[in-house]
C-alpha positions in Angstrom: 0.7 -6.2 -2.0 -0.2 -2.7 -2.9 2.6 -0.4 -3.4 1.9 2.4 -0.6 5.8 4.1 -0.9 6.0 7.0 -2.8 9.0 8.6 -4.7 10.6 12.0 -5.2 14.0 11.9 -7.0 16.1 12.1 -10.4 17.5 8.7 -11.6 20.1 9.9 -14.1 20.2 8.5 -17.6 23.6 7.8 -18.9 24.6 6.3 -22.0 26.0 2.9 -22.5 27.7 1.0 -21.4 26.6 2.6 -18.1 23.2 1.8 -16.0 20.8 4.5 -15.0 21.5 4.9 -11.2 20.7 7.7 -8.7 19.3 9.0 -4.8 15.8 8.9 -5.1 14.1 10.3 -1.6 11.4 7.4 -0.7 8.5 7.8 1.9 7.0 4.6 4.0 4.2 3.0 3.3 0.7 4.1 5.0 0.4 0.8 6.3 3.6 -1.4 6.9 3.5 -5.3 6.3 6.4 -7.5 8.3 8.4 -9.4 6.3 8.1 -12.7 6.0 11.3 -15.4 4.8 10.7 -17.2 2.2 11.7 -18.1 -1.5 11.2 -15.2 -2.1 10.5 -13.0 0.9 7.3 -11.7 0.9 5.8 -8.2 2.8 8.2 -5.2 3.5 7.6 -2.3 1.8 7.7 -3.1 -2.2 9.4 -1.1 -5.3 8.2 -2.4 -8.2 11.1 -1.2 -11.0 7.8 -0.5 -13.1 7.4 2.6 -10.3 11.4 4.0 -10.8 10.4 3.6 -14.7 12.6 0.9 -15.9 12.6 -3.0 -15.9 15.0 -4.0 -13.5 16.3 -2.9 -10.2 20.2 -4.0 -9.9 20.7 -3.5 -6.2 19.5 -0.7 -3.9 21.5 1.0 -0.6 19.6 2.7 2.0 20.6 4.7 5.2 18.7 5.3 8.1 15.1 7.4 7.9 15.3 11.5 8.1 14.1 11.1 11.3 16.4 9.1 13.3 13.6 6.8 14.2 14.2 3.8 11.5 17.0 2.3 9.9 16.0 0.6 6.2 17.5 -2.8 5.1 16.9 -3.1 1.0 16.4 -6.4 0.1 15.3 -8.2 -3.5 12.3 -10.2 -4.2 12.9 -10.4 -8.1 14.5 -8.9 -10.5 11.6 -6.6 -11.2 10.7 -6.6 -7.3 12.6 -4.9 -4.3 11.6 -4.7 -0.5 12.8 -2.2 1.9 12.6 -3.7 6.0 12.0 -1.1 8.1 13.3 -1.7 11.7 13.4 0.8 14.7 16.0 2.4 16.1 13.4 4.2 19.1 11.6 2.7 22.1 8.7 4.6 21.4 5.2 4.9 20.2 5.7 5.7 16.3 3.1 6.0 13.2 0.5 4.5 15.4 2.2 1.3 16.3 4.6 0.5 19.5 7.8 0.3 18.2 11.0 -1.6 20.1 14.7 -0.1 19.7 16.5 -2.5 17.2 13.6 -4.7 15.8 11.0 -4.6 12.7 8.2 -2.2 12.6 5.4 -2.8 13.8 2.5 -4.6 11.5 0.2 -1.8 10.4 2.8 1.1 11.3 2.2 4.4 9.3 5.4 5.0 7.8 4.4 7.9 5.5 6.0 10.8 7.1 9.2 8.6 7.0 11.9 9.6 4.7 15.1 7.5 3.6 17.4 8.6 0.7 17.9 5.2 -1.6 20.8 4.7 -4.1 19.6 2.7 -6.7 21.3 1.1 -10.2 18.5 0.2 -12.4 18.6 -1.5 -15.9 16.6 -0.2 -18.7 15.2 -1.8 -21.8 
C-alpha cells in the first residue's frame, strides 16, 4: 500500500536513555483503504517509521481530526509499520464518499484536508 499521509511536525531528539517522541500534525490519505483484521491488519492509512525518520514506531496516540468530522484509532502492523483507522463522527457526505456517524470511512474517501495531531515515541538506531 502506498503511503498517501503526509507529515508536518518536530519529533524531538533527546539523549539516552530517552526515545525520540513528539506531536507530529498528520493529513489523510488521498484515497482511504478499510482495514481489514488479520495477523497483521492490513489497509488503514500506513506510517512507515522510515517516513518519521527512524526504525521503529513504539506506540502512537491520536485525537479526533481538526475538523470534527473523524475520530483516528492508531493501531500497529509491525514494528516498523503503523495504521491509523479513520472512523466518522458525521452523517454526511465527506471527501467524496458517504460517510455514517460512528463507523469506518468510507473505501476510497479523500482524507487529505484532514488533520489529526499524533503523539508518537519512536526508537532510533
Amino acid at each position: 500500500m502506498a503511503v498517501t499521509g503526509t507529515v508536518n511536525g518536530y519529533i524531538q531528539k533527546l539523549s539516552a536513555p530517552y526515545l525520540p517522541e513528539g506531536i507530529i500534525k498528520w493529513a489523510g490519505p488521498s484515497s482511504y483503504t478499510r482495514v481489514t483484521a488479520g495477523t497483521p491488519p492490513s489497509g488503514g492509512d500506513e506510517i512507515p517509521a522510515k517516513t518519521l525518520g527512524v526504525n521503529e514506531i513504539l506506540t502512537i496516540a491520536a485525537q479526533g481530526s481538526y475538523s470534527g468530522n473523524f475520530d483516528v484509532i492508531p493501531f500497529r502492523i509491525n514494528p516498523n509499520i503503523w495504521g491509523l483507522r479513520w472512523i466518522a463522527l458525521v452523517t454526511a457526505t465527506v471527501g467524496g464518499q458517504a460517510q455514517t456517524a460512528g463507523t469506518e470511512a468510507a473505501a476510497s474517501t479523500n482524507l487529505s484536508a484532514e488533520y489529526v495531531h499524533l503523539f508518537v515515541k519512536t526508537r532510533s538506531a
